[in-house]
C-alpha positions as CSV (number, residue, x, y, z in Angstrom):
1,X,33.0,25.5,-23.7
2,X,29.3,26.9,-24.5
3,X,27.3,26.8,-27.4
4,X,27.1,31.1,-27.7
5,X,30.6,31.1,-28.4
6,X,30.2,28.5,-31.0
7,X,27.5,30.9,-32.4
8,X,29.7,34.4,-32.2
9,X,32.3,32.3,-33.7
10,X,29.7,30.9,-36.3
11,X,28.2,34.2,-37.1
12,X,31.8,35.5,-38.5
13,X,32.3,32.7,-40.2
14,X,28.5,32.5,-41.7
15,X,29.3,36.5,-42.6
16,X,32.2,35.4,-44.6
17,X,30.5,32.8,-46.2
18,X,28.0,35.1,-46.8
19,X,30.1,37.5,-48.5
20,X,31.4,34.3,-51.2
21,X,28.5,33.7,-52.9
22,X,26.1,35.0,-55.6
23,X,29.1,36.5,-57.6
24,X,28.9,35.9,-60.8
25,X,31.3,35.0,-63.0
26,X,34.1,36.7,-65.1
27,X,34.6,35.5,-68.8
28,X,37.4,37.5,-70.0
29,X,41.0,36.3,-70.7
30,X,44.1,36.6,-70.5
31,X,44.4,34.8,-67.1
32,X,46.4,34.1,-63.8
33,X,47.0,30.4,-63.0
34,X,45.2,31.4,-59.6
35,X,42.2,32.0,-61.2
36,X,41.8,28.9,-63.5
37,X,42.9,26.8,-61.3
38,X,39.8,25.3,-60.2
39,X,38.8,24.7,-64.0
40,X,41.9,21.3,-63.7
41,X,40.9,18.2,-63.1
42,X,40.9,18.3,-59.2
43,X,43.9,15.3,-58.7
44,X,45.4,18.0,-60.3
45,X,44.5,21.1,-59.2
46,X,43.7,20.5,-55.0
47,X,47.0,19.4,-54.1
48,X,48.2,23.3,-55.8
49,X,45.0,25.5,-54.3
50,X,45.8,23.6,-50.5
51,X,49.2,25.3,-50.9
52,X,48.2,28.6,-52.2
53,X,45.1,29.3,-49.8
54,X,44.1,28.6,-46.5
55,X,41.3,29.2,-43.7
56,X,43.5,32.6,-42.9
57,X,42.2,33.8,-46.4
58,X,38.7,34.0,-45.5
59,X,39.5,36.9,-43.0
60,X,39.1,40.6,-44.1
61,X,41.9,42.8,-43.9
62,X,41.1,46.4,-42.5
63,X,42.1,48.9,-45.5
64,X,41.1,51.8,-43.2
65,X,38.6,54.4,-43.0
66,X,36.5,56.5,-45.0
67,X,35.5,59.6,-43.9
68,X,33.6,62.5,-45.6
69,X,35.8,65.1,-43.9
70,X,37.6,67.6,-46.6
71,X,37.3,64.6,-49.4
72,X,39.5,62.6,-48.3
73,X,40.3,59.7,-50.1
74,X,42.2,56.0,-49.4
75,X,44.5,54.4,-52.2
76,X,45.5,50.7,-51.8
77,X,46.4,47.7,-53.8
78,X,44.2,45.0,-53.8
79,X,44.2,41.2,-54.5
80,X,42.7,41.3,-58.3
81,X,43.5,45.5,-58.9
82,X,46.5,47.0,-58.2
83,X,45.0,50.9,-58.3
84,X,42.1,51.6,-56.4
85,X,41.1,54.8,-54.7
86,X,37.8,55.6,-52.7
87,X,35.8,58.6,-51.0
88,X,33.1,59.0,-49.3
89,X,30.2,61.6,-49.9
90,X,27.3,62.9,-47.1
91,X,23.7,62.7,-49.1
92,X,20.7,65.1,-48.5
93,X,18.0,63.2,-46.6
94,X,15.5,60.6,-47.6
95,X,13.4,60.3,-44.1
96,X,11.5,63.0,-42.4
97,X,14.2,63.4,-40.1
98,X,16.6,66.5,-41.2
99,X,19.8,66.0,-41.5
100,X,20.7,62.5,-41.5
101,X,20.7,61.6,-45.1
102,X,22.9,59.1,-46.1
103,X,26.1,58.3,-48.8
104,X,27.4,57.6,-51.5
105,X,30.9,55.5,-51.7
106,X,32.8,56.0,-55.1
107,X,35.4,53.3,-55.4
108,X,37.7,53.3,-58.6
109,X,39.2,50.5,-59.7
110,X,42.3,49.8,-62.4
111,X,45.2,47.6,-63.5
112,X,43.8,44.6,-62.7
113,X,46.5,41.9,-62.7
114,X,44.3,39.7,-64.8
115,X,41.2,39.9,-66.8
116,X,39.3,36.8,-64.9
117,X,40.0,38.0,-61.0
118,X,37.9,39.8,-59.0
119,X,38.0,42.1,-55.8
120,X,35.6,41.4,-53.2
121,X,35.2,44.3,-50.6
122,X,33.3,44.4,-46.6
123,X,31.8,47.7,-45.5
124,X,31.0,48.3,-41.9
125,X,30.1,50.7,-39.5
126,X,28.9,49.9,-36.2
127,X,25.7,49.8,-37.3
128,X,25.5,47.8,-40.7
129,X,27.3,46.0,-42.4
130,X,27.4,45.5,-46.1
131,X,29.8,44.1,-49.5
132,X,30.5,44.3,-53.0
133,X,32.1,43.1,-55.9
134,X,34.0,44.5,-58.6
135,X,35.4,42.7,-61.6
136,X,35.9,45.6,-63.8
137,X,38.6,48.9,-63.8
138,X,36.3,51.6,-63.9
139,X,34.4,54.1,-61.5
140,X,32.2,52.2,-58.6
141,X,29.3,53.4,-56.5
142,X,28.0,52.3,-53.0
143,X,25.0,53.8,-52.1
144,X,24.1,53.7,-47.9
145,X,20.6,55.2,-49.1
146,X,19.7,56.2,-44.9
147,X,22.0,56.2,-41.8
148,X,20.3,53.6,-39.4
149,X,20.2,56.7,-36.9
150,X,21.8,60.1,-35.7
151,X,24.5,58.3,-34.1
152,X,25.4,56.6,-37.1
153,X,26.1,59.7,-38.8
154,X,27.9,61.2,-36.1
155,X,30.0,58.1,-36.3
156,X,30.6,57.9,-39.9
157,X,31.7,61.3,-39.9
158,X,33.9,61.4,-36.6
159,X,35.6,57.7,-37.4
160,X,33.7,56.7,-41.0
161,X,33.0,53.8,-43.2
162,X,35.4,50.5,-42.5
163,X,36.9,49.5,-45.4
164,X,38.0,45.3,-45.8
165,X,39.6,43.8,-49.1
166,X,39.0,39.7,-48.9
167,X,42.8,39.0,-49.4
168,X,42.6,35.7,-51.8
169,X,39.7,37.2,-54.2
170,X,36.7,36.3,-55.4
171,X,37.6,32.7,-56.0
172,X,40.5,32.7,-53.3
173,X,37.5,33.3,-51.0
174,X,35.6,30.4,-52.1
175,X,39.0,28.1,-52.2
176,X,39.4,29.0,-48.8
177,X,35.9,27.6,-47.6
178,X,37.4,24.1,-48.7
179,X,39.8,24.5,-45.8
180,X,36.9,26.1,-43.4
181,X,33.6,24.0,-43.3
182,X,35.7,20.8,-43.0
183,X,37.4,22.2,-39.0
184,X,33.1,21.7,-37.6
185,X,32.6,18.4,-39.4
186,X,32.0,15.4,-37.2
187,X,34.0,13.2,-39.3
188,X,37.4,11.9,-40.6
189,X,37.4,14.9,-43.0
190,X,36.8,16.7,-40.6
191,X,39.2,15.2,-38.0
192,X,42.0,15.4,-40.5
193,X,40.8,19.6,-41.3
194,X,41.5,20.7,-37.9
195,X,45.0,18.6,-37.6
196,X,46.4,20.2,-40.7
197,X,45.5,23.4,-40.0
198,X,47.1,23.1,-36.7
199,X,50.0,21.7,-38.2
200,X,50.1,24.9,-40.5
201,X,49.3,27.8,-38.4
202,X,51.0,26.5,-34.6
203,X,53.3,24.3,-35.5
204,X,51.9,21.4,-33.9
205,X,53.3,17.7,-34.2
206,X,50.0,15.3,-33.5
207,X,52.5,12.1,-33.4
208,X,50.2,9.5,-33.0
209,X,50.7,7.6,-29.7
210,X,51.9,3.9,-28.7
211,X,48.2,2.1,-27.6
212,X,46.9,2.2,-25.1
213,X,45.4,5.3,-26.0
214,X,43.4,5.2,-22.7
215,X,45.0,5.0,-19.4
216,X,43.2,2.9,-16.6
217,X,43.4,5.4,-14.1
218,X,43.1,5.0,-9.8
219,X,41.7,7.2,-8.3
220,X,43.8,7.6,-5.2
221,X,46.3,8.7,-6.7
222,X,44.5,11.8,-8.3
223,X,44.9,14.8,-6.3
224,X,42.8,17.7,-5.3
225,X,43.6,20.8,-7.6
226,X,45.0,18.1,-10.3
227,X,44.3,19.8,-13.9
228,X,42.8,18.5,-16.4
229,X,43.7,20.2,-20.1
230,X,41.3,18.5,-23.0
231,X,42.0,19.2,-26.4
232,X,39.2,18.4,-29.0
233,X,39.6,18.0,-32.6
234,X,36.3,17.2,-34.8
235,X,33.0,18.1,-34.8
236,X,31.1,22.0,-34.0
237,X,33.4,21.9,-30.2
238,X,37.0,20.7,-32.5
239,X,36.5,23.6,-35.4
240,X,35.9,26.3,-32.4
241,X,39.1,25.2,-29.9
242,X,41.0,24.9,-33.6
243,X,40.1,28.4,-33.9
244,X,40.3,29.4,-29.9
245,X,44.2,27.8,-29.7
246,X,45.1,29.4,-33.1
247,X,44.2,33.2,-31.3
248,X,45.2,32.4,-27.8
249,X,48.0,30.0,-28.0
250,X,47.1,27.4,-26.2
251,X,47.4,23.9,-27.1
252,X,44.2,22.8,-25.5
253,X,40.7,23.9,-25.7
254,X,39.5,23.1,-22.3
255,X,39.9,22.4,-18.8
256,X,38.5,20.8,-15.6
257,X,40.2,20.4,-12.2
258,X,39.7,17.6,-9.6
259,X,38.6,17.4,-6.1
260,X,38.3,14.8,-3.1
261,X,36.2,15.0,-1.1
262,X,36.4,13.9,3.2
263,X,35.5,10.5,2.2
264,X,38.2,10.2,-0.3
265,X,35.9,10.1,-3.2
266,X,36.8,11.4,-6.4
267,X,34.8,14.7,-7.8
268,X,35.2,16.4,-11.2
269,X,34.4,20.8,-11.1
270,X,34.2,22.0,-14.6
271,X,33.1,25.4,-15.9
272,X,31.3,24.7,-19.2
273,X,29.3,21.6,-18.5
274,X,26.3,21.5,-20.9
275,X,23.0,20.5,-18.8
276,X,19.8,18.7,-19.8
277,X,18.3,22.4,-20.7
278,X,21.9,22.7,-23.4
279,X,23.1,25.4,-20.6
280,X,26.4,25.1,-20.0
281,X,27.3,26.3,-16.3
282,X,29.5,25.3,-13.8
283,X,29.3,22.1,-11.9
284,X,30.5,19.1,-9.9
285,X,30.3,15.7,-10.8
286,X,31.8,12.2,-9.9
287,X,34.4,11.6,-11.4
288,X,33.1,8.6,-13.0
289,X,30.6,10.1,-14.4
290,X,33.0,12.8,-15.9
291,X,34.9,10.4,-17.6
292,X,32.0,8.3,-19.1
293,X,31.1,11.3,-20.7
294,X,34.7,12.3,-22.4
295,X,34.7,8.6,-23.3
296,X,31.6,9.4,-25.3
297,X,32.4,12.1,-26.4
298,X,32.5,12.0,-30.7
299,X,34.7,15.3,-30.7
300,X,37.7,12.9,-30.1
301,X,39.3,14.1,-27.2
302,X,42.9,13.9,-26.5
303,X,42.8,14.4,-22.1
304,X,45.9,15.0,-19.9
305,X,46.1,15.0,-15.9
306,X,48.4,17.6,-14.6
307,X,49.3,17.0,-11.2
308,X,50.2,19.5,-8.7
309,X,54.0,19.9,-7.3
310,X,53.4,18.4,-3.6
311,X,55.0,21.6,-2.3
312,X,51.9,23.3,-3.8
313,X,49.7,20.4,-2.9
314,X,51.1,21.4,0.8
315,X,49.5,24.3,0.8
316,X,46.0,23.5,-0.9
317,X,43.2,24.0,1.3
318,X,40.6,21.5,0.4
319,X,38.1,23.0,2.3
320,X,38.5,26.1,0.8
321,X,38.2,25.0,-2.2
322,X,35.1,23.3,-1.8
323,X,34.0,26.2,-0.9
324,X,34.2,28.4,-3.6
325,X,33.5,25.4,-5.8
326,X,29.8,25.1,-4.0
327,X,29.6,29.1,-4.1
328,X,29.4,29.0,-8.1
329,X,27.4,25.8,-8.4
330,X,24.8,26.6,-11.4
331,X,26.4,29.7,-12.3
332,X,27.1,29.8,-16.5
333,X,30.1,29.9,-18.2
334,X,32.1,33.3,-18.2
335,X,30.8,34.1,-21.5
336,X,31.1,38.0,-20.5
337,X,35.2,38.3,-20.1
338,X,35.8,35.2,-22.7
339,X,37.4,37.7,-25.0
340,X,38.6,39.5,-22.5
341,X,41.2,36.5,-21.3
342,X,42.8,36.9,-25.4
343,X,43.1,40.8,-26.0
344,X,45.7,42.0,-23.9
345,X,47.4,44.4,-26.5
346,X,47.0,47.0,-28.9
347,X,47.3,44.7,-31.6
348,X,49.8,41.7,-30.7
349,X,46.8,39.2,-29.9
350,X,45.7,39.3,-33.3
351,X,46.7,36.7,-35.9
352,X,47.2,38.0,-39.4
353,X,44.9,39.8,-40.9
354,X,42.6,39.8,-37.4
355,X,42.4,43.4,-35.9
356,X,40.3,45.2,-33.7
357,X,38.7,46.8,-36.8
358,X,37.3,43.4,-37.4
359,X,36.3,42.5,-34.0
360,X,33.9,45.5,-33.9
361,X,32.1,45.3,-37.3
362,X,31.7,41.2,-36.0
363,X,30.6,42.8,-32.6
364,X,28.4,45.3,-34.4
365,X,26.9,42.6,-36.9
366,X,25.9,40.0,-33.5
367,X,24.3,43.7,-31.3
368,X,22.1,43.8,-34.8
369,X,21.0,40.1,-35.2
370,X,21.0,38.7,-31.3
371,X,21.1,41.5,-28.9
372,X,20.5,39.8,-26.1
373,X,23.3,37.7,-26.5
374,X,25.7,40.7,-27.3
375,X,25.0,41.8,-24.2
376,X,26.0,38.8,-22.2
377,X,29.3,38.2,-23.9
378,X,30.9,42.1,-24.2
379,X,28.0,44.4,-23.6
380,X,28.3,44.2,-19.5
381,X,32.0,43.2,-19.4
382,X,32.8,46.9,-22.0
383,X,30.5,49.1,-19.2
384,X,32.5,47.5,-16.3
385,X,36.0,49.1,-17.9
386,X,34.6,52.3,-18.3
387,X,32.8,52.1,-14.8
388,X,29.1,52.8,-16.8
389,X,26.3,51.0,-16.7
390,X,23.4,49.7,-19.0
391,X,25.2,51.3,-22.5
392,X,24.5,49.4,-25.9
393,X,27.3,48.9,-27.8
394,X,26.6,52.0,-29.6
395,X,26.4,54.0,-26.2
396,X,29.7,52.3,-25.2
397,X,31.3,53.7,-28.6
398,X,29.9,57.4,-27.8
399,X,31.5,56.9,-24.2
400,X,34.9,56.0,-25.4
401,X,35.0,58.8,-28.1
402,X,34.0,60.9,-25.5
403,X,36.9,60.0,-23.0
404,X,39.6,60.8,-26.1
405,X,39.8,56.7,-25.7
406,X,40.2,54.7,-28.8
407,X,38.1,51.0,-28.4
408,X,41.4,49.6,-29.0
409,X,42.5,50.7,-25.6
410,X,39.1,49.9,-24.3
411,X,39.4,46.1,-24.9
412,X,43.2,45.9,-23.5
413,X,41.7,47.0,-20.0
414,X,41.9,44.3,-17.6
415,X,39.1,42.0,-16.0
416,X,38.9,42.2,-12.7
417,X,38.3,39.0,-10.6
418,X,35.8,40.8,-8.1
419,X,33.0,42.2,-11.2
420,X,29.9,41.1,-10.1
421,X,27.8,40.8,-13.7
422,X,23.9,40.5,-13.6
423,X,23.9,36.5,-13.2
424,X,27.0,36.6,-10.6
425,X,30.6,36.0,-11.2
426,X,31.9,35.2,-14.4
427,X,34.6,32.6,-15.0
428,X,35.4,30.5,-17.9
429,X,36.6,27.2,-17.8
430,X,40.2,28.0,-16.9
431,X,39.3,31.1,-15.0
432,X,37.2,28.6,-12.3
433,X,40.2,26.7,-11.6
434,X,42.6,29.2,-10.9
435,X,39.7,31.0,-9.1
436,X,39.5,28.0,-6.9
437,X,43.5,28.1,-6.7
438,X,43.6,31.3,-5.4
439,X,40.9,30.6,-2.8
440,X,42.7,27.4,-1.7
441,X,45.7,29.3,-1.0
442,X,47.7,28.0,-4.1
443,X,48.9,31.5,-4.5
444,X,49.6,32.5,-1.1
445,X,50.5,36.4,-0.9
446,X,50.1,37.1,-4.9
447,X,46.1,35.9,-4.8
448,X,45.1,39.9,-4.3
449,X,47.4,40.9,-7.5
450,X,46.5,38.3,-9.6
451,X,43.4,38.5,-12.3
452,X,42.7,34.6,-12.4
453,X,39.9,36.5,-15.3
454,X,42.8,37.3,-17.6
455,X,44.6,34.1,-18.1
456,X,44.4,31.9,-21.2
457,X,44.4,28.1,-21.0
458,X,48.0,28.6,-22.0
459,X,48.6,30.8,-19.2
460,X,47.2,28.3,-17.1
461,X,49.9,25.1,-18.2
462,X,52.5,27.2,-18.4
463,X,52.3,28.3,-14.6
464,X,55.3,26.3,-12.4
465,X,52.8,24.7,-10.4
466,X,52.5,21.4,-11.4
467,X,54.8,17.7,-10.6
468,X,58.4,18.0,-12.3
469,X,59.5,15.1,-11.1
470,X,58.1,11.9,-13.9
471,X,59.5,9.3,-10.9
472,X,56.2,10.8,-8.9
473,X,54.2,10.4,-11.5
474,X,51.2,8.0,-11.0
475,X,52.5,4.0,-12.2
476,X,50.0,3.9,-14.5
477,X,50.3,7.6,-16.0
478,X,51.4,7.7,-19.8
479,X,54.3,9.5,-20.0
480,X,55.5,7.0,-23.2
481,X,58.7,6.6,-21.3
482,X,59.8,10.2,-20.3
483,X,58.6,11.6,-24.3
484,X,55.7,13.7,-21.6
485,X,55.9,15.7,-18.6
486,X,52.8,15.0,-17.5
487,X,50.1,12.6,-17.6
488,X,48.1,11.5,-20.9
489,X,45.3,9.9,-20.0
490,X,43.4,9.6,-23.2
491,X,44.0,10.3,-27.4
492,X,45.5,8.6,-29.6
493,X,47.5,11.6,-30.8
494,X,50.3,12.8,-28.2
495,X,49.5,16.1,-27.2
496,X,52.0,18.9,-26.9
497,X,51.7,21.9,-24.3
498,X,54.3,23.9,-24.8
499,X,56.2,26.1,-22.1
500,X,54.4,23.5,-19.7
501,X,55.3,24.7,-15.8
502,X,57.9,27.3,-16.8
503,X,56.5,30.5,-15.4
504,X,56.4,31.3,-11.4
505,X,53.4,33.1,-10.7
506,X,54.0,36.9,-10.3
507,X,51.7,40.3,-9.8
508,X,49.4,41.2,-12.7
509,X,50.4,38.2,-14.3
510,X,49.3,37.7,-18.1
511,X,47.3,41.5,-18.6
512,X,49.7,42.7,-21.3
513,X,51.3,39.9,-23.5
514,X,51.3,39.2,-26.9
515,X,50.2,36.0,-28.5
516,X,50.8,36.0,-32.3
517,X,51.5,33.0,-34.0
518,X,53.0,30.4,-34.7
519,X,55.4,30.7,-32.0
520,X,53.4,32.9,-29.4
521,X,56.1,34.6,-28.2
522,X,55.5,36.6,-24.9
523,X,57.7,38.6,-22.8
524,X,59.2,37.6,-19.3
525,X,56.8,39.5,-16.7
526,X,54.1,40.7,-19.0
């Protein structure tokens, strides 16, 4: 995985932290037990807030749009008042300019349910994005004193202002970092953050494993095409998979396949390996020196081999798959479809309260503070669906409007294996593999109506490709006597994959399935 996915990821987070501080305080009684809560002795109080709040609380949730069309207004019910209504107004201008002005959001708030909560509220556009508080029931004002250009406007009064409510309040919100900051720590806190939420929000088991907890592993009998599927869990890499398997599904956060090569030796290729520059791009590498590297790595990684069935061993062409393996040699990770591999829907990819409402103000908010890297992760992959070239996000918004196409439907459009970006081919970690499977023949007639591009790391596991048969296994593979299908080579935690080699590979394979959890349930053929 690469370091500007940690960042995107980082940024949203950062913006919510953001949006949790410098509130004040509210004084007045009576009270909810929510609210005072935190005032407890903690023995006493933690072990109630853990239950009542959770990372999930941090995330807006999309209230809907404001518009300044025929005054319309938006009612809703929020976390501290039960009555609020909002409008938004067009202002004359401040700038030379004529016509673009600005606006003025009125917001009124009432029956709050308790005289020490507090609603904290996002505002977005494609172009800014901005909060407030409100801890009293009375008339409110937002003032936007200048649209940031003429397409803003046109924007704001086509689609309007994004409205968010922070679900868990004012000190919800800040509760809710508690369970955050400790998924990127590189420690036992942290360690112990990402199991419970993955516990919580997937279902997952983390039964710790029999030692030995590392397998002394021969090489000969490792396979070309054998998959590796490495789940971290502490640390900056174990707080983003935590997040990336919570969205996706999958129950690891990374992959690596091996190779032989005509001498026998044993070669790791691996789409995300960080360099001496801290580039991560796409390489091969002994395998010895692979696994020094996992053994060192402080993220805790659990590892497990998946070897291929022999009938699809059979039919593996090593040569070909050196091939394409040499082809994208230095290339960098598939940061431009990396997204594009989890939204397949309209809104079935989205955990609760993620939408697509959220994933543009977030994509707006990164185009405003690192362009350049906006460009390389959605910019170039948004232009490819709609067959343009060179648009800004902003452009790429006017283009959709344009086509009557909502940018919903715009992110639900397919990759396509053959896009050509400006630095080559894209692939992610899991999209190299099955890239390399589909030029080694692995599958056969359905390679041309397969989008390798589109598939998860849970797509990947669950494909039937790999050994069903634990009496072929390797003698020294950890399969804690028949408990695993597959090979666990490393952790001390017994990792789970499930809906491991269920699914037979089939045209347009994994381009419109759902993927909500915590039980990720996806439809036969979708």
């Amino acid at each position: 995985m690469s370091r500007k996915p940690f960042l995107f990821l980082s940024c949203l987070l950062l913006l919510l932290v953001g949006f949790s501080v410098d509130l004040g305080q509210s004084l007045k009684v009576p009270f909810s037990v929510d609210d005072v809560l935190p005032m407890l002795p903690r023995q006493v109080s933690w072990p109630v807030l853990n239950s009542f709040h959770s990372a999930v609380d941090l995330l807006p949730v999309f209230i809907g749009s404001l518009t300044p069309n025929n005054n319309a207004s938006l009612e809703w019910k929020g976390a501290c008042f039960r009555g609020n209504e909002a409008r938004l107004d067009i202002t004359p201008s401040d700038r030379d300019e004529p016509g673009l002005g600005g606006g003025l959001l009125h917001l009124k708030t009432s029956e709050a349910h308790s005289l020490t909560c507090m609603d904290l509220y996002v505002f977005a556009t494609p172009y800014r994005i901005t909060w407030d508080y409100y801890f009293s029931a009375r008339d409110h004002t937002l003032s936007f004193d200048s649209w940031e250009e003429t397409a803003e406007l046109d924007y704001v009064k086509e689609h309007g202002v994004s409205v968010f409510l922070m679900p868990s309040g004012m000190l919800g919100t800040l509760l809710s970092l508690i369970d955050v900051l400790p998924l990127f720590s590189n420690t036992a806190w942290g360690e112990n953050a990402n199991l419970a939420f993955l516990k919580k929000h997937m279902g997952a088991t983390f039964e710790k494993r029999p030692q030995p907890w590392r397998s002394v592993i021969n090489p000969e009998d490792v396979h070309s095409g054998d998959f590796l599927a490495v789940s971290k869990i502490r640390g900056r890499w174990g707080g983003f998979e935590t997040l990336e398997k919570w969205v996706t599904g999958g129950f690891a956060g990374h992959t690596a396949v091996c190779l032989k090569d005509d001498l026998g030796r044993l070669w790791v290729g691996e789409s995300g390996h960080e360099n001496e520059k801290g580039e991560e791009i796409i390489v091969v590498i002994p395998w010895d020196e692979w696994w020094a590297l996992t053994l060192k790595d402080n993220s805790n990684p659990q590892v497990a081999l998946l070897p291929l069935h022999p009938d699809v061993r059979g039919k593996f062409n090593n040569t070909a798959a050196w091939e394409y393996a040499r082809s994208m040699l230095g290339k960098p990770y598939g940061y431009h479809n990396m997204i594009f591999s989890w939204i397949d829907t309209l809104g079935d990819n989205y955990p609760p309260p993620l939408d697509a409402h959220l994933v543009i103000s977030v994509m707006s908010m990164w185009t405003r503070v690192q362009p350049a890297y906006a460009a390389n992760m959605w910019n170039e992959a948004l232009n490819k669906r709609l067959g343009t070239e060179d648009l800004d996000l902003y452009g790429i918004l006017e283009e959709t409007a344009r086509r009557g196409m909502s940018f919903d439907e715009l992110l639900t459009i397919p990759e396509q294996d053959e896009w050509v970006y400006s630095d080559g081919k894209s692939t992610t970690c899991v999209a190299f593999i099955l890239a390399m499977y589909k030029a080694a023949g692995v599958f056969g007639p359905l390679a041309d109506h397969i989008q390798v591009t589109e598939f998860t790391i849970r797509d990947a596991y669950t494909l039937r490709l790999f050994e069903d048969n634990q009496t072929r296994l390797p003698s020294w593979c950890n399969t804690e006597k028949g408990k695993l299908e597959f090979c666990q080579i490393l952790g001390e935690y017994r990792m789970e994959l499930p809906g491991y080699n269920t699914i037979d590979p089939y045209p347009n394979m994994n381009e419109n399935c759902p993927s909500l959890p915590p039980y990720y349930e996806r439809p036969s053929k979708c």
